[in-house]
N, C-alpha and C positions, 0 to 999 in steps of 0.2 A: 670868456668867449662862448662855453654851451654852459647854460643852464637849467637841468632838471630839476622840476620840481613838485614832487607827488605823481609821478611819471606810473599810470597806469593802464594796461592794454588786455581790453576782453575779444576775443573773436567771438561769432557764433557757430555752431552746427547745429543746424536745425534751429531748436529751440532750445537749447543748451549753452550755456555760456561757460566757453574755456577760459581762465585767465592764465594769460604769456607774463604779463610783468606787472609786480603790486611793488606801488607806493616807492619807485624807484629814486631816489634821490644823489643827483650827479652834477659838483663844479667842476668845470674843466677852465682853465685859467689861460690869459694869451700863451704862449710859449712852453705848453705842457707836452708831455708825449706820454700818452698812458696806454695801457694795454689792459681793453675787456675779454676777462678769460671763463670761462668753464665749459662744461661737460656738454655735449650734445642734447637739446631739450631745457636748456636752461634759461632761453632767449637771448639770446647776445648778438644772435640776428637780429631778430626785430628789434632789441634796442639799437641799433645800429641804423636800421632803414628809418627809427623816427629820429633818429641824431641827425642822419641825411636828406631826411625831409620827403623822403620813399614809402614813409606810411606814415598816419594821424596817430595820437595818443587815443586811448577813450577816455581820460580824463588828466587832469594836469595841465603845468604849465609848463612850457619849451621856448627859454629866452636865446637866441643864437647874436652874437655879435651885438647885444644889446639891445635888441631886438624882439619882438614880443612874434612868435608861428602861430600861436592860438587865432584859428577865422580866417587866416589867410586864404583865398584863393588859387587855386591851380595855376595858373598863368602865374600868382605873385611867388609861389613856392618854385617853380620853375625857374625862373627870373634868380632868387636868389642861391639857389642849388647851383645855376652854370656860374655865379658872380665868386661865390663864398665858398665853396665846399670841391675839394677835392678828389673821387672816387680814384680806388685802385681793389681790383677783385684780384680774384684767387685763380679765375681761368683766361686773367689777360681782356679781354672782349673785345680784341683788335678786330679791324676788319681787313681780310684775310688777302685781297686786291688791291689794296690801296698800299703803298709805301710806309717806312718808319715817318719822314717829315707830314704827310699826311694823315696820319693818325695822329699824328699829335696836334695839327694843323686842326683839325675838327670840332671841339668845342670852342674853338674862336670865329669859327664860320656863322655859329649861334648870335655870339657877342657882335656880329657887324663888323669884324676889322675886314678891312683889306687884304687881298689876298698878299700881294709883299709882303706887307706889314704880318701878315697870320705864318707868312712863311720864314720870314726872318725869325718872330720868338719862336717856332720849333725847331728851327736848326740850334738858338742858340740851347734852348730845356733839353735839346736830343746830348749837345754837350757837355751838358752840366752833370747828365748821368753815363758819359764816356760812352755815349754813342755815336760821336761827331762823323766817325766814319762808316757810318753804316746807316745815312739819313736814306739813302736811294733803296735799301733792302727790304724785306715785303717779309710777313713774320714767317711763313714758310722757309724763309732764309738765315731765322736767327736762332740762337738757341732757347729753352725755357727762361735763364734766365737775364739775357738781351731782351726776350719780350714781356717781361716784367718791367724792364728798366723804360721800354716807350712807353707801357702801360703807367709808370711813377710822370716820366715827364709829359704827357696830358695831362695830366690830374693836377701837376703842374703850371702848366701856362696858361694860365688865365690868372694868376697869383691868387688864389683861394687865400682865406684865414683861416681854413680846415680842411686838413687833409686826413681823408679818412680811407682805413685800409681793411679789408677783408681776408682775413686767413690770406695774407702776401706772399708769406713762403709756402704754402699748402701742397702748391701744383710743381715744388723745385727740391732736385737734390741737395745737398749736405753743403755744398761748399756754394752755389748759386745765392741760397738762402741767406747765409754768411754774409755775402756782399749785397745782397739786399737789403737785410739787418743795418750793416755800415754805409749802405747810403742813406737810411732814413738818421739814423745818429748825426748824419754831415747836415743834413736838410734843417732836424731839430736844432742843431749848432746853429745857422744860419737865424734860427728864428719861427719855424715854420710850427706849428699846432698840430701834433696829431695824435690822432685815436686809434687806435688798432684792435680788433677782434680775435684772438686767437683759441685754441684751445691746445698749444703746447707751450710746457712751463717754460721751456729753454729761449722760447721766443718772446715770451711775457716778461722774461727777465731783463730785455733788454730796452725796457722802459723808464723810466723812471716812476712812475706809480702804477700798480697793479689792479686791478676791480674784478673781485672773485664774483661770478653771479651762479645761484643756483636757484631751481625752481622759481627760477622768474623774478628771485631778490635780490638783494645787494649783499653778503654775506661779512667782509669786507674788506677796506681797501687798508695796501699794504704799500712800501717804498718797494721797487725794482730796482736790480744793478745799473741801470743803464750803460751798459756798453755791452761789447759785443765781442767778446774774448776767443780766439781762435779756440775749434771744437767745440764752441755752446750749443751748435745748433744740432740735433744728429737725425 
């Protein structure tokens, strides 16, 4: 499903060239759910934004869904980011007036559907992650993390073949996190692909494969427990 290969990222300052990530090399397989973890400074952002197609490589190659990124156009990265790829961040990035079904409603406004049709699948994704009743509530209204769970079923409905998550539990207490943890586990059971960013071990364990990155490498990759045992997360 993602294919890294030779995955390398120089910015500049000035006339200095920093390099974020050398010679990165990453199979992610349909039905995987791994967890990119390390240290602050280590890139697992920006790997993350060139997984999601939010920033270019400076060199390599990036094959998504069989699919070759290299040259793509703006419009065609666009295009394939709202079709393919699911985002979920760390501080939610609901919009703060609009409803639960309308926030989840919104990256299908992109896609063309109809508005029925856009409103039917987010009532039913609002479901899926036991928000069924609390489609009319506005985030203001919900807790940390209820508005995690709209933020999961966006990212959601439009059925992505990657859904990709940012430090998810970051901005959530002890037991929120918990059950955000066991809704990605239910998601990954169903079949869904995902990658996850973290930088706490408790959270990375509950993957099934782990990707240590430091200084910008791959250092490497280890099996995770995958499940999500009451008190893992603290």
């Amino acid at each position: 499903m993602v294919k890294l290969e030779h995955i390398t990222k120089v910015y500049m300052q000035g006339k200095m060239e920093v390099p974020v990530l050398t010679d990165i090399n990453l199979h992610v397989a349909e039905g995987d759910y791994v967890a990119i973890m390390g240290p602050s400074g280590s890139g697992k952002t920006t790997l993350m934004n060139i997984i999601g197609l939010l920033d270019l490589p400076t060199q390599g190659t990036y094959i998504l869904a069989g699919e070759d990124m290299n040259g793509k156009k703006e419009n065609d990265l666009a295009e394939v980011r709202n079709h393919t790829i699911g985002f979920v961040f760390q501080q939610f990035n609901l919009l703060p007036k609009e409803t639960a079904l309308s926030n989840v409603a919104l990256p299908l406004i992109y896609s063309g559907v109809p508005k029925k049709k856009r409103e039917e699948r987010a009532r039913i994704a609002l479901e899926k992650v036991g928000l069924g009743d609390r489609i009319s509530f506005r985030p203001n209204q919900l807790s940390g993390g209820q508005q995690q769970r709209v933020a999961i079923a966006r990212a959601m409905v439009t059925n992505p073949k990657v859904l990709l998550a940012d430090e998810p539990t970051g901005a959530l207490d002890t037991k929120a996190g918990e059950q955000i943890m066991e809704l990605f586990q239910e998601l990954h059971a169903e079949g869904v692909t995902i990658i996850m960013i973290t930088h706490e071990e408790e959270v990375a364990e509950c993957a099934q494969k782990i990707v240590m990155l430091r200084d910008g490498r791959i250092l490497e990759e280890r099996k995770g427990r995958g499940t999500v045992p009451e008190g893992a997360i603290k």
